[in-house]
LUMLUMDREN-2810 file (N, C-alpha, C; in Angstrom, 1 decimal):
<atoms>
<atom><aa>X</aa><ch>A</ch><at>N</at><xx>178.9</xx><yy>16.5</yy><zz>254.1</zz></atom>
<atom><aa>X</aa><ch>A</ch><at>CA</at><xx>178.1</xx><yy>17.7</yy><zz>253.8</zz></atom>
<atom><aa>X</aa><ch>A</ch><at>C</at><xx>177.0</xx><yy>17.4</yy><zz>252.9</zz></atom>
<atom><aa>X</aa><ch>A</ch><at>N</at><xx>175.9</xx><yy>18.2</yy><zz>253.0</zz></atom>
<atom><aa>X</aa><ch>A</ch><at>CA</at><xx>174.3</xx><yy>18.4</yy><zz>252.2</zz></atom>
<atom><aa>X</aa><ch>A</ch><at>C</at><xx>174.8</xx><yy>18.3</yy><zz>251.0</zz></atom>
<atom><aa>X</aa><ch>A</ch><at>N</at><xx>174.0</xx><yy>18.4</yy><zz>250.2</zz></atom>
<atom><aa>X</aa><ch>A</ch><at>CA</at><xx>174.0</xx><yy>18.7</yy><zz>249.0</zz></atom>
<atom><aa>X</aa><ch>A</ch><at>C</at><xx>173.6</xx><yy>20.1</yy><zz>248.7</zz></atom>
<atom><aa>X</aa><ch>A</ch><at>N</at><xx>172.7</xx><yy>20.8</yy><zz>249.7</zz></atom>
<atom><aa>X</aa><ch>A</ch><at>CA</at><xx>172.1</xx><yy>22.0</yy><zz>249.8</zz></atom>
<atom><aa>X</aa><ch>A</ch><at>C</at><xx>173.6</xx><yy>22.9</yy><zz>250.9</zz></atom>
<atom><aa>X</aa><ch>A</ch><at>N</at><xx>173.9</xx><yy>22.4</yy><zz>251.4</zz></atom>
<atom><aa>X</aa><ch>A</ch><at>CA</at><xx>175.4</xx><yy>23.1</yy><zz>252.1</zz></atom>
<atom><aa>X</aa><ch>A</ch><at>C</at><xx>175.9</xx><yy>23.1</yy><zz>251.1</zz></atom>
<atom><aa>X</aa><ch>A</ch><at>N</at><xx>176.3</xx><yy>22.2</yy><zz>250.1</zz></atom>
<atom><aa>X</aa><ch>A</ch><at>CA</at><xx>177.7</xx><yy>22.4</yy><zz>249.2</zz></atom>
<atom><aa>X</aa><ch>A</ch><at>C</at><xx>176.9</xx><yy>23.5</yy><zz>248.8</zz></atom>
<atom><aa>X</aa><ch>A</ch><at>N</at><xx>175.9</xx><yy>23.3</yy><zz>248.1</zz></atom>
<atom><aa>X</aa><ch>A</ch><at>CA</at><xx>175.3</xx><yy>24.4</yy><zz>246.5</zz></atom>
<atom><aa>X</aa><ch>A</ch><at>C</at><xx>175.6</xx><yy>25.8</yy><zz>247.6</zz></atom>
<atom><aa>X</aa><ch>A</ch><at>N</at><xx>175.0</xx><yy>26.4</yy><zz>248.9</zz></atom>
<atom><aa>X</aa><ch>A</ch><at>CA</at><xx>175.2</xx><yy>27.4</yy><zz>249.6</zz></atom>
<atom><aa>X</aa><ch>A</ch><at>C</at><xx>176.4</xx><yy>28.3</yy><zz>249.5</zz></atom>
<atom><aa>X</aa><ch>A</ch><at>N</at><xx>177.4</xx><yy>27.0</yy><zz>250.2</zz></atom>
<atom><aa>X</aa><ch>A</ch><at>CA</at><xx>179.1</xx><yy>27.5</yy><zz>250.1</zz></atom>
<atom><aa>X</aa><ch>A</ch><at>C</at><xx>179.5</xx><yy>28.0</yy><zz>248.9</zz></atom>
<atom><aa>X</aa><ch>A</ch><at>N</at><xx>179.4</xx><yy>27.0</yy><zz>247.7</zz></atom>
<atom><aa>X</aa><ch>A</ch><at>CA</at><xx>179.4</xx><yy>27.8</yy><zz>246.5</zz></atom>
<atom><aa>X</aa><ch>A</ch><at>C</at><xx>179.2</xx><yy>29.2</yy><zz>246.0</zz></atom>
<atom><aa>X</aa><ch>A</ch><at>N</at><xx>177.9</xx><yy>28.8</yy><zz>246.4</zz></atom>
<atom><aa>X</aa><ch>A</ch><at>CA</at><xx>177.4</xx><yy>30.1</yy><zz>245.9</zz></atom>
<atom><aa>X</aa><ch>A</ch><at>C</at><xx>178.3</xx><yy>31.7</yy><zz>246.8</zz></atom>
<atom><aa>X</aa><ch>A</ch><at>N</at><xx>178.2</xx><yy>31.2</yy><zz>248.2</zz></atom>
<atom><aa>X</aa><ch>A</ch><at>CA</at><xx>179.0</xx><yy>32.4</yy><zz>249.1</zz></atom>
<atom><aa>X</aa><ch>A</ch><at>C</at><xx>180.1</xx><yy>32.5</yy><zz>248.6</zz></atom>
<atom><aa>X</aa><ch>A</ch><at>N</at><xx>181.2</xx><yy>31.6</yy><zz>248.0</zz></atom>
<atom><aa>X</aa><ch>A</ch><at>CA</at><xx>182.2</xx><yy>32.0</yy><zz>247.7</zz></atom>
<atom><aa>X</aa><ch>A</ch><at>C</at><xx>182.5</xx><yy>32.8</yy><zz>246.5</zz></atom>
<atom><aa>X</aa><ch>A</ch><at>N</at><xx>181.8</xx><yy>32.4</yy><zz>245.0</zz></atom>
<atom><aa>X</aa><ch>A</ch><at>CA</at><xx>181.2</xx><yy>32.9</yy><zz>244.2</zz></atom>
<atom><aa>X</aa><ch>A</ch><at>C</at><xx>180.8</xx><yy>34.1</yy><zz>244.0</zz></atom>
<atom><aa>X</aa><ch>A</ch><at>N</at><xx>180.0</xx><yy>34.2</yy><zz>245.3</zz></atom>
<atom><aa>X</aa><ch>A</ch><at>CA</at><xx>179.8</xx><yy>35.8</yy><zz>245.6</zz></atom>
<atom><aa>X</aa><ch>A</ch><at>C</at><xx>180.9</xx><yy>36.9</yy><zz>246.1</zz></atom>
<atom><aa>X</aa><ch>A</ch><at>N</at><xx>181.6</xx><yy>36.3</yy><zz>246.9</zz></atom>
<atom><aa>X</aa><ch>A</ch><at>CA</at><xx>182.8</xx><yy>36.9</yy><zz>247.4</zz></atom>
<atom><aa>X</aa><ch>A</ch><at>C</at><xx>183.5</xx><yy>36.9</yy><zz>247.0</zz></atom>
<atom><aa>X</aa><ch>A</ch><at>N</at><xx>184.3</xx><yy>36.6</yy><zz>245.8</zz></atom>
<atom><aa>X</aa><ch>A</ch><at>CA</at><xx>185.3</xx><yy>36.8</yy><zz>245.0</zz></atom>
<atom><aa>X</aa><ch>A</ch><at>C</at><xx>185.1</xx><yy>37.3</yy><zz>244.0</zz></atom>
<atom><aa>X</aa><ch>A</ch><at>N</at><xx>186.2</xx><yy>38.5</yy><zz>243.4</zz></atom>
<atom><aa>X</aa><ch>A</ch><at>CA</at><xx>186.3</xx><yy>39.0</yy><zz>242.1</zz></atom>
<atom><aa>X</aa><ch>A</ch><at>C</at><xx>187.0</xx><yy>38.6</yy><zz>241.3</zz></atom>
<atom><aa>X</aa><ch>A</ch><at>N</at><xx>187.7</xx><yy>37.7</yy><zz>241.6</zz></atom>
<atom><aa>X</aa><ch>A</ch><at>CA</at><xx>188.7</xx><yy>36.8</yy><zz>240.8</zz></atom>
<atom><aa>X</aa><ch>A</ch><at>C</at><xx>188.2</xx><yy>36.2</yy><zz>239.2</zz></atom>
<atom><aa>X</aa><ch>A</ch><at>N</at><xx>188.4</xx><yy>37.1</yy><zz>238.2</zz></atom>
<atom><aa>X</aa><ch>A</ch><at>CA</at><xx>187.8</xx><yy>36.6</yy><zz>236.9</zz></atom>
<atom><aa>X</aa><ch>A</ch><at>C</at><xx>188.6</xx><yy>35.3</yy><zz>236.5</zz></atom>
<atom><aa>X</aa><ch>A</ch><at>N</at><xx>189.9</xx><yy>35.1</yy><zz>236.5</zz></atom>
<atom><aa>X</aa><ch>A</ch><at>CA</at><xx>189.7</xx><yy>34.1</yy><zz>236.1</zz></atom>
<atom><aa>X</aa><ch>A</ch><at>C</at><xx>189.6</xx><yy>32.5</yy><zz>237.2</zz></atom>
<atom><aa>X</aa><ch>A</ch><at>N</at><xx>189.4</xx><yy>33.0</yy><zz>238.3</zz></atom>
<atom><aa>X</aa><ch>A</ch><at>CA</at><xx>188.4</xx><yy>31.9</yy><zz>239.2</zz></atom>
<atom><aa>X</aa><ch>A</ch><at>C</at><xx>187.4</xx><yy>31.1</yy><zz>238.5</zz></atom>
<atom><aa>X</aa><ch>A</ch><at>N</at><xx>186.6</xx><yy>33.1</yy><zz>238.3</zz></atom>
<atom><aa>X</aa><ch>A</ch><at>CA</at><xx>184.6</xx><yy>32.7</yy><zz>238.0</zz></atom>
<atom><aa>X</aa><ch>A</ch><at>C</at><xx>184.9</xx><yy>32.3</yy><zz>236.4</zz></atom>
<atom><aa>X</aa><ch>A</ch><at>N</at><xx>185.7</xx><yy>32.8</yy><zz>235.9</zz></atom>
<atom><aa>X</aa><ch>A</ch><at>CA</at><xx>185.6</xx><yy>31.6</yy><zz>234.4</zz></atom>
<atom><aa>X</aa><ch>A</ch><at>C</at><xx>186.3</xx><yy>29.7</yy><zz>234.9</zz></atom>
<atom><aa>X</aa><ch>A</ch><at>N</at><xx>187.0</xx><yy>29.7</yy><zz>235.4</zz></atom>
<atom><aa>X</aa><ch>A</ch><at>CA</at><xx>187.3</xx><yy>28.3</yy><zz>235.5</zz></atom>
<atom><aa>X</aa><ch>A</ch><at>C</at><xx>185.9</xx><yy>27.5</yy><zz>236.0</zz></atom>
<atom><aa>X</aa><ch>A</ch><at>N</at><xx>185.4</xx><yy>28.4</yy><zz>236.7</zz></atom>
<atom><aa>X</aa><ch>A</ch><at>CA</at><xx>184.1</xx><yy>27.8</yy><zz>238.0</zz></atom>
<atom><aa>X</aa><ch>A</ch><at>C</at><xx>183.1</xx><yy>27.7</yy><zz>236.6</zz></atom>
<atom><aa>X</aa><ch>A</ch><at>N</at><xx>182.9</xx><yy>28.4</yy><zz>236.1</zz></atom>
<atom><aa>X</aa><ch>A</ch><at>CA</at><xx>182.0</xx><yy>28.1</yy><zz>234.9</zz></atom>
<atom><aa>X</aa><ch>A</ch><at>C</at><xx>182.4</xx><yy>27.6</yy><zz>234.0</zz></atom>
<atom><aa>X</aa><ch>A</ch><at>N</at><xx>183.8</xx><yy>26.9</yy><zz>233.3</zz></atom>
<atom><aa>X</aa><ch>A</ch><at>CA</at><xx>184.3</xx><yy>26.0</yy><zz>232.8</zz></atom>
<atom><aa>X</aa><ch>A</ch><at>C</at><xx>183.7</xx><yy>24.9</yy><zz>233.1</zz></atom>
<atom><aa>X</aa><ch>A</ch><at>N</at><xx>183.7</xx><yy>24.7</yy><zz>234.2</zz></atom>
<atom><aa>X</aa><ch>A</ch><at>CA</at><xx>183.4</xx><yy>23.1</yy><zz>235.4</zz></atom>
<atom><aa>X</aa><ch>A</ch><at>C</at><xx>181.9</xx><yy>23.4</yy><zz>235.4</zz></atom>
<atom><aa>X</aa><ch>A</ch><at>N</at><xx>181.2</xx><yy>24.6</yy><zz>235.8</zz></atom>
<atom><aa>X</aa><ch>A</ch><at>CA</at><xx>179.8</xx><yy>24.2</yy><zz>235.2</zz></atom>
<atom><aa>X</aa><ch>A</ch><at>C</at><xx>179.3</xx><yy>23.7</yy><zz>233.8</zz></atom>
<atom><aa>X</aa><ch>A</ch><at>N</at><xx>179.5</xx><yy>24.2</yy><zz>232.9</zz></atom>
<atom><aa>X</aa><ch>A</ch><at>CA</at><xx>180.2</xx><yy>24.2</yy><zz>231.2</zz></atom>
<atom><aa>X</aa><ch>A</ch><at>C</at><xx>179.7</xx><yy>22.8</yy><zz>230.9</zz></atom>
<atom><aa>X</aa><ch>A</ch><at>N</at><xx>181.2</xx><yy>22.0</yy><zz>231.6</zz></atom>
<atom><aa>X</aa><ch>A</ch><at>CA</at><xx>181.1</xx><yy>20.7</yy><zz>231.8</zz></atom>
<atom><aa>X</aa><ch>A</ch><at>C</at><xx>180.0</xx><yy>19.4</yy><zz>232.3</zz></atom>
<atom><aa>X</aa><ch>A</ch><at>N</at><xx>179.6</xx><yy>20.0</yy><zz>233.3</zz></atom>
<atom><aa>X</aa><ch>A</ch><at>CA</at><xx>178.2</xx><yy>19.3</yy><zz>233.5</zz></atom>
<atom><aa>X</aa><ch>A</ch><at>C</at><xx>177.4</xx><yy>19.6</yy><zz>232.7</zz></atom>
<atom><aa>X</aa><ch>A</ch><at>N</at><xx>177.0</xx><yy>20.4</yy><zz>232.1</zz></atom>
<atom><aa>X</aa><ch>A</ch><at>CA</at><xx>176.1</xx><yy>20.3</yy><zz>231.3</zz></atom>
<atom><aa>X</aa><ch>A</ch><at>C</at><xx>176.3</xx><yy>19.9</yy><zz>229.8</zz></atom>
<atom><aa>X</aa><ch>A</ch><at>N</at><xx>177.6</xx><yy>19.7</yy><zz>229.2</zz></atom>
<atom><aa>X</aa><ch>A</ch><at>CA</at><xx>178.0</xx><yy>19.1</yy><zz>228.2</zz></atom>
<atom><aa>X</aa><ch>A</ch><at>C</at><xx>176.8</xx><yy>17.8</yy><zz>227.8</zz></atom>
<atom><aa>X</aa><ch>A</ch><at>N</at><xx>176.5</xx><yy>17.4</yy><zz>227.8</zz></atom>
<atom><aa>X</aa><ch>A</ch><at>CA</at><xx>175.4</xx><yy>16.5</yy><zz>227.5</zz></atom>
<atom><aa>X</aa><ch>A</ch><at>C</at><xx>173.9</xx><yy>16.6</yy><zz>227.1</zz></atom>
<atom><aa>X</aa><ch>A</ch><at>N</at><xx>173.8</xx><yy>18.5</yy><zz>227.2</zz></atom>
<atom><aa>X</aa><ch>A</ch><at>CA</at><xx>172.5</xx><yy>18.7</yy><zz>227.0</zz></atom>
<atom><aa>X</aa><ch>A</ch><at>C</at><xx>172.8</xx><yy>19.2</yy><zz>225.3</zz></atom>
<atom><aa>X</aa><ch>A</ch><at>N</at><xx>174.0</xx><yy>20.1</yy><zz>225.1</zz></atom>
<atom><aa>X</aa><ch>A</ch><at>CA</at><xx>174.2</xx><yy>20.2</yy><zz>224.0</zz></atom>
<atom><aa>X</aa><ch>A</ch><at>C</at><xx>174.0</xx><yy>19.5</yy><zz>222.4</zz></atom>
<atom><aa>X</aa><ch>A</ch><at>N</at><xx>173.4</xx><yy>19.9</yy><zz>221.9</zz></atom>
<atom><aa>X</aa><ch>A</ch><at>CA</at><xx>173.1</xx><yy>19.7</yy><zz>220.8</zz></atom>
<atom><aa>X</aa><ch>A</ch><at>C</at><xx>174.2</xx><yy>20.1</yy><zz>220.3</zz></atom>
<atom><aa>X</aa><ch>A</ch><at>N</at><xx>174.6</xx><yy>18.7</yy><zz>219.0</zz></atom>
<atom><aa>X</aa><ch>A</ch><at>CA</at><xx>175.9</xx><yy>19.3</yy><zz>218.2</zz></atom>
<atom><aa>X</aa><ch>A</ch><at>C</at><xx>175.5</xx><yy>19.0</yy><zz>216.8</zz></atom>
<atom><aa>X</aa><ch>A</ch><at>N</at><xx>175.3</xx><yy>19.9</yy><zz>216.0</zz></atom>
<atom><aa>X</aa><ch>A</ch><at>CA</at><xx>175.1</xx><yy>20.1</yy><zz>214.6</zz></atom>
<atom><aa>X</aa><ch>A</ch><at>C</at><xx>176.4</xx><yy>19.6</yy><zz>213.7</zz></atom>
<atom><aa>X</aa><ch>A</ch><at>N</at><xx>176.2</xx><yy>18.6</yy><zz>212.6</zz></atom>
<atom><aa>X</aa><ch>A</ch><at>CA</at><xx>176.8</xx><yy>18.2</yy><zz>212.0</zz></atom>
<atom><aa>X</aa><ch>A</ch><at>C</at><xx>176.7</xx><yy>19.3</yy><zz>210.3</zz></atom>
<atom><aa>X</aa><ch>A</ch><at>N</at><xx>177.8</xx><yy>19.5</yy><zz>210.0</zz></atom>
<atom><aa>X</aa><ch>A</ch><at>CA</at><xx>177.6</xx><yy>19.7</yy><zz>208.9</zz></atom>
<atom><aa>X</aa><ch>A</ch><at>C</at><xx>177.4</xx><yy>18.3</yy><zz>207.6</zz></atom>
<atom><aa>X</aa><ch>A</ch><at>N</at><xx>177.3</xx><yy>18.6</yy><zz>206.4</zz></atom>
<atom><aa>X</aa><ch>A</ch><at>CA</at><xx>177.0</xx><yy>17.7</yy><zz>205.3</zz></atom>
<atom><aa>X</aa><ch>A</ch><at>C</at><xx>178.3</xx><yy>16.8</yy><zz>205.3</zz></atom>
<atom><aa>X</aa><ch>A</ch><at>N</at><xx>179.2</xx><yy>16.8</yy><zz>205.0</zz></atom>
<atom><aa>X</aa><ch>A</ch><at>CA</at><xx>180.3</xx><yy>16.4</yy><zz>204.7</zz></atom>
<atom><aa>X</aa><ch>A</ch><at>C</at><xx>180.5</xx><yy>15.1</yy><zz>206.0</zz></atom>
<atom><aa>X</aa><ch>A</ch><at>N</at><xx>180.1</xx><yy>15.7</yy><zz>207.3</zz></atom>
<atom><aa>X</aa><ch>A</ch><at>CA</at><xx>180.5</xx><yy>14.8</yy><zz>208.6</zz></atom>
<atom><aa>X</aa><ch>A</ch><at>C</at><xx>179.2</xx><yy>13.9</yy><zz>208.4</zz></atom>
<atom><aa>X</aa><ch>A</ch><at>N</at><xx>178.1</xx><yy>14.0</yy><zz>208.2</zz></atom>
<atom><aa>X</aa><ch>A</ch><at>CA</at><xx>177.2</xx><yy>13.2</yy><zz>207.8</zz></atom>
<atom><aa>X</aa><ch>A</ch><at>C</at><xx>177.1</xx><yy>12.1</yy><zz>206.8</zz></atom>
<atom><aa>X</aa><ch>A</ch><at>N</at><xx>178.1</xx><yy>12.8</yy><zz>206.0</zz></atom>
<atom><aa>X</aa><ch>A</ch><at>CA</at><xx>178.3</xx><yy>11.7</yy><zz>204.7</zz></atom>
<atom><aa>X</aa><ch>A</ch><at>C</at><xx>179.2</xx><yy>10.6</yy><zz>205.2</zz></atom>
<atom><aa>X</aa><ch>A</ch><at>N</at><xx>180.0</xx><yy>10.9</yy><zz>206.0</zz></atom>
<atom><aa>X</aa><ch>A</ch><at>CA</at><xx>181.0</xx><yy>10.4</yy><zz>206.3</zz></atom>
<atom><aa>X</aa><ch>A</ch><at>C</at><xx>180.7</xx><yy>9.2</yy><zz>207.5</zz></atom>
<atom><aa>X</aa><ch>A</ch><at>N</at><xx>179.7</xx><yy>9.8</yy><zz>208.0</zz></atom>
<atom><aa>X</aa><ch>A</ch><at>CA</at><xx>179.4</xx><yy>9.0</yy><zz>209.5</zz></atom>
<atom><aa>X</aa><ch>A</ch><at>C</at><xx>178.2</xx><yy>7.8</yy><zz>208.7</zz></atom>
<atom><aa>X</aa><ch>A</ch><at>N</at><xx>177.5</xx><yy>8.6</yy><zz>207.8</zz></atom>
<atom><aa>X</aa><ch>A</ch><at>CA</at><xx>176.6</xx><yy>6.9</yy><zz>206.8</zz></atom>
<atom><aa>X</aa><ch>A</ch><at>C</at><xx>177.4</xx><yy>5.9</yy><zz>205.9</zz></atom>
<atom><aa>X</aa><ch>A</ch><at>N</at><xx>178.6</xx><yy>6.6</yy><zz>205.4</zz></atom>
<atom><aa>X</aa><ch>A</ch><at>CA</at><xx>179.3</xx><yy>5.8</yy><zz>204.9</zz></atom>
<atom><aa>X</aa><ch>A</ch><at>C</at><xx>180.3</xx><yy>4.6</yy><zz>205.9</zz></atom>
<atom><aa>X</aa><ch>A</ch><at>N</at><xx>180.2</xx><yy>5.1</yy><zz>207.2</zz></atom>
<atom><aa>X</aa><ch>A</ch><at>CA</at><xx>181.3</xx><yy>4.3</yy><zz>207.9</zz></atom>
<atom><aa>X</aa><ch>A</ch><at>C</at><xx>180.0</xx><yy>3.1</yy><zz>208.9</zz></atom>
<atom><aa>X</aa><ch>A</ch><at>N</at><xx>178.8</xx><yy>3.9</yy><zz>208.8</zz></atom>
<atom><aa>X</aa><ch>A</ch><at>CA</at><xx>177.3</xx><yy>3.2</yy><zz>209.4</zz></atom>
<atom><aa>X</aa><ch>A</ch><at>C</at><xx>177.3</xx><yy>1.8</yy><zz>208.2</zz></atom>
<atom><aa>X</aa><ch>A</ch><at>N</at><xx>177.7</xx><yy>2.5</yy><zz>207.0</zz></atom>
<atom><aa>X</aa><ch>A</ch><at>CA</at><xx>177.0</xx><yy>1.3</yy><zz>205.9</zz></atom>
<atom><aa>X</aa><ch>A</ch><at>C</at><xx>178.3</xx><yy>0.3</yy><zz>205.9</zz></atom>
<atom><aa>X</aa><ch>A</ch><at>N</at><xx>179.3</xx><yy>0.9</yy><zz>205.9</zz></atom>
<atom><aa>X</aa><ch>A</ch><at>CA</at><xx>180.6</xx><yy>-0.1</yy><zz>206.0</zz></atom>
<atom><aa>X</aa><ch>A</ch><at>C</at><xx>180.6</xx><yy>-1.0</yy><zz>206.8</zz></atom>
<atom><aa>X</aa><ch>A</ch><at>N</at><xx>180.2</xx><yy>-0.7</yy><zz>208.1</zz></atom>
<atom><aa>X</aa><ch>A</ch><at>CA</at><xx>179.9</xx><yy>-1.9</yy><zz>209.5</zz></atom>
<atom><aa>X</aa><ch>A</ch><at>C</at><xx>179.1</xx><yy>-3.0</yy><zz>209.1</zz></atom>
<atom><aa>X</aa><ch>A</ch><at>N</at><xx>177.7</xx><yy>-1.9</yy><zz>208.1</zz></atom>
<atom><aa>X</aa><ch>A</ch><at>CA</at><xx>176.5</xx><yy>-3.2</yy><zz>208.2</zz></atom>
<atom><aa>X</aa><ch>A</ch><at>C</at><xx>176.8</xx><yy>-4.2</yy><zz>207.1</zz></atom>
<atom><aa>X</aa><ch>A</ch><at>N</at><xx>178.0</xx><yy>-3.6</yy><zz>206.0</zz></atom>
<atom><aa>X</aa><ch>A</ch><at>CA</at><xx>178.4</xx><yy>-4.6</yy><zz>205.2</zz></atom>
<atom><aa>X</aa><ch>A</ch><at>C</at><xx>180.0</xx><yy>-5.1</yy><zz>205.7</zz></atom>
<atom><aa>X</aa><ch>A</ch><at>N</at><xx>180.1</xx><yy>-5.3</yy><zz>206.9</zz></atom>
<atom><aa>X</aa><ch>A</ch><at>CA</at><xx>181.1</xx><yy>-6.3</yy><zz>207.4</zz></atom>
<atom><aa>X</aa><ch>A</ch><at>C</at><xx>182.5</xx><yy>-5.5</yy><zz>207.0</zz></atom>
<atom><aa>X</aa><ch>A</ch><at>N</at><xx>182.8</xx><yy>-4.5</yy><zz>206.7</zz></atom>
<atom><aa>X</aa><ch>A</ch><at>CA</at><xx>183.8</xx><yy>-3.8</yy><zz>206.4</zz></atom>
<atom><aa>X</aa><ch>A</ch><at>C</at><xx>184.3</xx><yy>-3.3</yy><zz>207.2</zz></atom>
<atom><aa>X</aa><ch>A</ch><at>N</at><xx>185.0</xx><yy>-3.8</yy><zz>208.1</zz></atom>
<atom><aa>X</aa><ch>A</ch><at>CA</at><xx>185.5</xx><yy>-3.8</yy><zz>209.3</zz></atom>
<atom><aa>X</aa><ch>A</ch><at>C</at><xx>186.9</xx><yy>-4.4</yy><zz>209.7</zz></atom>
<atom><aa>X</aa><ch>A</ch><at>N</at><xx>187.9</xx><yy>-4.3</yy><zz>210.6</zz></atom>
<atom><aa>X</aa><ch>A</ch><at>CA</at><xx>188.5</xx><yy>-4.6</yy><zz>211.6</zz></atom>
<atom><aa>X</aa><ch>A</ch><at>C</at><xx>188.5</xx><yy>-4.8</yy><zz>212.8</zz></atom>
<atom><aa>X</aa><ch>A</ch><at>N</at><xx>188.8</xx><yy>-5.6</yy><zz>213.2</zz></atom>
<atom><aa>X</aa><ch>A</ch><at>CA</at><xx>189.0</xx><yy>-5.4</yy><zz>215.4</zz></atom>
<atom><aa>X</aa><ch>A</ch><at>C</at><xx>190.0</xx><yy>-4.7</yy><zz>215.7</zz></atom>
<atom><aa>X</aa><ch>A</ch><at>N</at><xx>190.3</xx><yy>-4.2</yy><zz>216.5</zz></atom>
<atom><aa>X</aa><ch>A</ch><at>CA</at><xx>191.8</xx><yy>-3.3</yy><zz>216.7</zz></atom>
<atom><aa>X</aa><ch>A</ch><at>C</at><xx>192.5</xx><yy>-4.4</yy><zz>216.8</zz></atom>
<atom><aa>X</aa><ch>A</ch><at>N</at><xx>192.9</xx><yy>-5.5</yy><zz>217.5</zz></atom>
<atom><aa>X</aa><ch>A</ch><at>CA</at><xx>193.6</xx><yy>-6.4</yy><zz>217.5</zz></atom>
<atom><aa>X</aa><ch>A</ch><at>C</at><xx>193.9</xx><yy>-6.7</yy><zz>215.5</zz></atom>
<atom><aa>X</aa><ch>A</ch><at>N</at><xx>193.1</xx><yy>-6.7</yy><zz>214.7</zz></atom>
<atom><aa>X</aa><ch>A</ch><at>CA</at><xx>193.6</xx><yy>-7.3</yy><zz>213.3</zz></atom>
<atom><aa>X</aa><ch>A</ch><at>C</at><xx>194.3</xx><yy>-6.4</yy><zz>212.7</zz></atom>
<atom><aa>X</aa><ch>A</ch><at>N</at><xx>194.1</xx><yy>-5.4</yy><zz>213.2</zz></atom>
<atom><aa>X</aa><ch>A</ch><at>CA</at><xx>194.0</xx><yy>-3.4</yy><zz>212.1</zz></atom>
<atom><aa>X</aa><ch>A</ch><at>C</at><xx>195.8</xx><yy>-3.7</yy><zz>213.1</zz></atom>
<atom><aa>X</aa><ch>A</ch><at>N</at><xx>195.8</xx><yy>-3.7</yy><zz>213.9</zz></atom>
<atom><aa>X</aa><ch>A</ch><at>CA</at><xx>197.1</xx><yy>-4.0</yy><zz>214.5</zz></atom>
<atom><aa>X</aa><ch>A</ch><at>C</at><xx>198.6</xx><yy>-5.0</yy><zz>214.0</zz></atom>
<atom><aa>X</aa><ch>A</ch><at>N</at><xx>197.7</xx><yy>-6.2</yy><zz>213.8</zz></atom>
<atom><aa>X</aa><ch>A</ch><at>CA</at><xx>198.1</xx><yy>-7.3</yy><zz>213.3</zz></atom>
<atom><aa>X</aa><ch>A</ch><at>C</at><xx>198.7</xx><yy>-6.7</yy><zz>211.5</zz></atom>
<atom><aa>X</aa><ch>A</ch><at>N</at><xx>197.7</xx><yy>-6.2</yy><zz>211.0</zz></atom>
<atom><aa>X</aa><ch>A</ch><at>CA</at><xx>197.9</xx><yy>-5.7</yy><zz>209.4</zz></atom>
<atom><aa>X</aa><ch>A</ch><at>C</at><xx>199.2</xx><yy>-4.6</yy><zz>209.3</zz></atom>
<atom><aa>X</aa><ch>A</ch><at>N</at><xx>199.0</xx><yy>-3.7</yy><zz>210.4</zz></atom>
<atom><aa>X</aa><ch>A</ch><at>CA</at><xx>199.7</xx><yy>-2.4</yy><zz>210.6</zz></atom>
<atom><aa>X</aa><ch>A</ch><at>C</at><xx>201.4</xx><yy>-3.3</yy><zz>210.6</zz></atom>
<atom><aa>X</aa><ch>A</ch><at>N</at><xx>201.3</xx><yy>-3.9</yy><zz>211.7</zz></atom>
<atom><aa>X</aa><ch>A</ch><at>CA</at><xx>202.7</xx><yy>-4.7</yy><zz>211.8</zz></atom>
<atom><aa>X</aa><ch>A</ch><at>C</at><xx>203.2</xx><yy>-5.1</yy><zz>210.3</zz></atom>
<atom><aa>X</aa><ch>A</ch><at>N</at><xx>202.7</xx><yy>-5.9</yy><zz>209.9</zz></atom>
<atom><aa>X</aa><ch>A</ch><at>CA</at><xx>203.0</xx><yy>-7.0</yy><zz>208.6</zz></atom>
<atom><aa>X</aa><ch>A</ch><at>C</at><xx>203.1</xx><yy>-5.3</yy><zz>207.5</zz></atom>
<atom><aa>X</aa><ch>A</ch><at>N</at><xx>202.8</xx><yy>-4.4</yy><zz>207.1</zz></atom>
<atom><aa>X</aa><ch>A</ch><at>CA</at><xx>203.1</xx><yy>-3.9</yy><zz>206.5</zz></atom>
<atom><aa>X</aa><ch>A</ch><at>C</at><xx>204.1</xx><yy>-2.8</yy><zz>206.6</zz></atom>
<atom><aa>X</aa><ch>A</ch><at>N</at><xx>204.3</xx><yy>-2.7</yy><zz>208.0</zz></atom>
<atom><aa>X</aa><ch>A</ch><at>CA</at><xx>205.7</xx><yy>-1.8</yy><zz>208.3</zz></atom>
<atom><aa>X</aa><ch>A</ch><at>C</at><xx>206.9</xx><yy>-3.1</yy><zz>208.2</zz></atom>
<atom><aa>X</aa><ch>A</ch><at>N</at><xx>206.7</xx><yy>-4.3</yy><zz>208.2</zz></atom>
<atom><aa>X</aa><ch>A</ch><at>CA</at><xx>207.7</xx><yy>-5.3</yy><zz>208.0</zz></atom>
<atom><aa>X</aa><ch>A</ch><at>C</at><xx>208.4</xx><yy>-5.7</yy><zz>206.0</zz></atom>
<atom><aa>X</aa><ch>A</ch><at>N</at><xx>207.1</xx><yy>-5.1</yy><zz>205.7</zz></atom>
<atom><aa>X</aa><ch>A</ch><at>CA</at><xx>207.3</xx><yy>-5.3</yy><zz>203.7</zz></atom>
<atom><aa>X</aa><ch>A</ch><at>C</at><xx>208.4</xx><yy>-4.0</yy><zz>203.7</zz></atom>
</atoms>
């Protein structure tokens, strides 16, 4: 099928049904495609949080999950 058939059928079915909670799931799943255009606003606190974990990286303050794993072990073993 088109891509202009699917968008059509859509839309006819859409039209034909009263089913509210259909047309909310159906616009959940549109919702979802468009998730990406959203802009997401940080408050202060998530900001501080996200430069301090930026500057921790750039000063090597870090783990691999393989070590953070390795450490996790060895201290549930003390």
């Amino acid at each position: 099928m088109r891509t202009q058939e699917i968008k059509t059928n859509l839309i006819n079915a859409i039209n034909q049904t009263n089913d509210p909670i259909l047309l909310m799931e159906i616009s959940k799943l549109i919702d979802i495609d468009f998730a990406d255009e959203k802009v997401i606003k940080l408050n202060k606190k998530q900001i501080i949080e996200i430069e301090t974990a930026i500057a921790q990286i750039e000063n090597g303050e870090y783990l691999f999950h393989e070590e953070a794993k390795k450490q996790f072990k060895e201290w549930l073993e003390d």
